[in-house]
C-alpha positions in Angstrom: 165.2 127.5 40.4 161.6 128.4 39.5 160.3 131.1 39.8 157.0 131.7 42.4 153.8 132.7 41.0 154.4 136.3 42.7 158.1 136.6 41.0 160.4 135.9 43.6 162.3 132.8 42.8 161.0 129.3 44.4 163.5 127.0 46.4 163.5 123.7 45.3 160.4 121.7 44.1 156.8 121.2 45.1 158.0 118.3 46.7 160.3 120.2 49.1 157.6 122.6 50.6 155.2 120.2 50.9 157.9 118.0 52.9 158.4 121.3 54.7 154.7 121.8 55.8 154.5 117.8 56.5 157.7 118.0 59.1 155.8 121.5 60.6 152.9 119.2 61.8 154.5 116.4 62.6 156.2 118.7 65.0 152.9 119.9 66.0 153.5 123.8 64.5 150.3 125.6 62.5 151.5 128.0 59.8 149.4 131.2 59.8 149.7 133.8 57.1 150.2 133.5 53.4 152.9 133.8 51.0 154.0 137.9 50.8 153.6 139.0 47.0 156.2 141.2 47.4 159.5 140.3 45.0 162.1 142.2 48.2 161.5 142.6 51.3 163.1 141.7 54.6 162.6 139.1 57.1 162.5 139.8 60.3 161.9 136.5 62.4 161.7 136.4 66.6 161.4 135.6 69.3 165.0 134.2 69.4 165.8 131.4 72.6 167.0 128.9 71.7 168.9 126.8 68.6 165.9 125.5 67.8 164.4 128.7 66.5 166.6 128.4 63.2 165.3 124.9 62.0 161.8 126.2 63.1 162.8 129.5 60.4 164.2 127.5 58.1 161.1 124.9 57.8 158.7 127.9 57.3 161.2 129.2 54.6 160.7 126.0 52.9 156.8 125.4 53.6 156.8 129.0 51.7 158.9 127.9 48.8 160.8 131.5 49.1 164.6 131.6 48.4 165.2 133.3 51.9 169.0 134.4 52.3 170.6 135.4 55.5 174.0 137.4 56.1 176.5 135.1 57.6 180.5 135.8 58.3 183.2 135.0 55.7 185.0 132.4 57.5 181.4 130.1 56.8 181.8 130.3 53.5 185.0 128.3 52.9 185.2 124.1 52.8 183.9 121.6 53.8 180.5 123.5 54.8 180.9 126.7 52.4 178.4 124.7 49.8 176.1 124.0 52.3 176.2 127.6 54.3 175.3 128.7 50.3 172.9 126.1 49.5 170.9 127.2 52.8 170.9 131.0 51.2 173.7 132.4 53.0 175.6 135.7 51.9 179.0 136.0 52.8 179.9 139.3 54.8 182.8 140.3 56.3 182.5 141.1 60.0 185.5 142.7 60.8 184.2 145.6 59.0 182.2 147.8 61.4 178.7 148.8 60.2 179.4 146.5 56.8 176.4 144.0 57.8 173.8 147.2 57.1 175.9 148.3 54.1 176.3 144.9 52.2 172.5 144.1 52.9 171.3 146.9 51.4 173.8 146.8 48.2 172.4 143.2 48.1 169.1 144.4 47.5 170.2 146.8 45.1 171.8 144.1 43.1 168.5 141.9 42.5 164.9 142.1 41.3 164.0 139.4 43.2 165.3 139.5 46.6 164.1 137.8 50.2 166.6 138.7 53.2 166.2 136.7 56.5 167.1 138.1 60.3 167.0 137.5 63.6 168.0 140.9 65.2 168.1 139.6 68.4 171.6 139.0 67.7 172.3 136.1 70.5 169.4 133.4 71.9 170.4 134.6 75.4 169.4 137.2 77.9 169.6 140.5 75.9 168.0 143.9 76.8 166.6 144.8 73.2 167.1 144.2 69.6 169.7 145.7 67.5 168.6 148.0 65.3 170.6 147.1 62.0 167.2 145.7 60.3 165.9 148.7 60.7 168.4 150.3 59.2 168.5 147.7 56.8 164.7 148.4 55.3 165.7 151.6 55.2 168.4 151.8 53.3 167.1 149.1 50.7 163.2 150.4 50.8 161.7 147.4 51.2 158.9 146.4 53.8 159.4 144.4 56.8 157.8 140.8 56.8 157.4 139.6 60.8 157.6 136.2 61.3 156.7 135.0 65.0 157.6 131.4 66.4 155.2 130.9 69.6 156.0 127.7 71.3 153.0 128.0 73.5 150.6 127.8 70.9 152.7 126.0 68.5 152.4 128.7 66.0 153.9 130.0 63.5 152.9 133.6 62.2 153.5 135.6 58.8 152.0 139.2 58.6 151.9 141.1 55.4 154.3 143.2 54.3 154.4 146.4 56.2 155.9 149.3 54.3 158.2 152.1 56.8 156.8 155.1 57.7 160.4 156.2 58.4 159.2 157.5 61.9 160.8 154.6 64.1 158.8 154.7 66.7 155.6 154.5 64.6 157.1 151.5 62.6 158.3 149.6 65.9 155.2 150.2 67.6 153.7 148.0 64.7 156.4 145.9 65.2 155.5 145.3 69.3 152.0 145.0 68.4 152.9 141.7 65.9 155.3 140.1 68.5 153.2 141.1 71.4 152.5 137.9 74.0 154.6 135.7 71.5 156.6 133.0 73.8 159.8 131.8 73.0 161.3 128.1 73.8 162.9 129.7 76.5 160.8 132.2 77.8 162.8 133.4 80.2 165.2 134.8 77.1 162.1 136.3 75.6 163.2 139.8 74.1 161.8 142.9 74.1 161.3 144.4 70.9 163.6 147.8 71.9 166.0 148.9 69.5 169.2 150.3 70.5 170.5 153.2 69.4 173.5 152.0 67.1 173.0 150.3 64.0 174.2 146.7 63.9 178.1 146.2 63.1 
């Protein structure tokens, strides 16, 4: 893979993000934001509704040109999809282990230069009371900045901020947080979460 002009590695070719951005309007989404020049940091994408939301991630990914990864459970990772699931960016984890989704993150991080990890820490597309609080943790643990990525179905838009750097206070860094997702609408907006963290880290 080549690498992007800011250091973290490119996925795929020219070709590929502009085909990215192409499908984005077709679909009738506007990308707003630019391309972090951080080299690791951590995604943290939402609102989270529907199945939808991941090919609307996964297109911005591309339209980017970052080599996003996500965490996803062992059993993904073996035939006939294990190439694919790795292809996509996907870092096998074992989820039998409680709290191992916050410890192999961060050791991930530790282990590259060049690192971009994606999340949706909503955890489920249904009805939930709040966010778990494992990305948190997460950017924490790693030192990285957070990277907020809103999908908003009623405008059709798709929003990047920069990279915001912890202040290790969390309810200074989640009020920034609320302030980014505020008024964003999901494709279901009944299942619209409220950025709330709870008081565990994510297992």
């Amino acid at each position: 893979m080549k690498r992007h002009e800011f250091g973290v590695r490119a996925r795929g070719s020219g070709l590929s993000r502009v085909l990215s951005r192409a499908v984005l309007r077709l679909m009738g989404w506007k990308v707003r934001g630019r391309s972090p020049t951080a080299r690791r940091y951590l995604v943290v994408a939402g609102p989270h509704t529907s199945n939808w939301d991941f090919v609307i991630y996964l297109l911005a990914a591309g339209a980017f040109g970052f080599d996003m990864h996500f965490m996803a459970k062992d059993s993904l990772f073996r035939p006939p999809l294990g190439f694919l699931v790795r292809r996509l960016g996907g870092v096998p984890i074992d989820r039998s282990k409680r709290g191992d989704l916050v410890g192999a993150s961060v050791e991930a991080f530790a282990r590259r230069d060049d690192f971009v990890l994606a999340m949706l820490p909503k955890g489920t597309r249904g009805a939930r009371p709040g966010w778990k609080s494992g990305f948190y943790h997460i950017a924490r643990g790693a030192d990285v900045p957070l990277v907020l990525v809103s999908a908003d179905y009623a405008r059709r838009e798709l929003r990047v901020s920069e990279p915001l750097p912890l202040t290790g206070v969390m309810a200074v860094d989640m009020s920034r947080v609320r302030a980014f997702f505020e008024g964003v609408q999901g494709k279901r907006p009944q299942f619209n979460d409220v950025v709330r963290l709870d008081a565990e880290p994510e297992s």
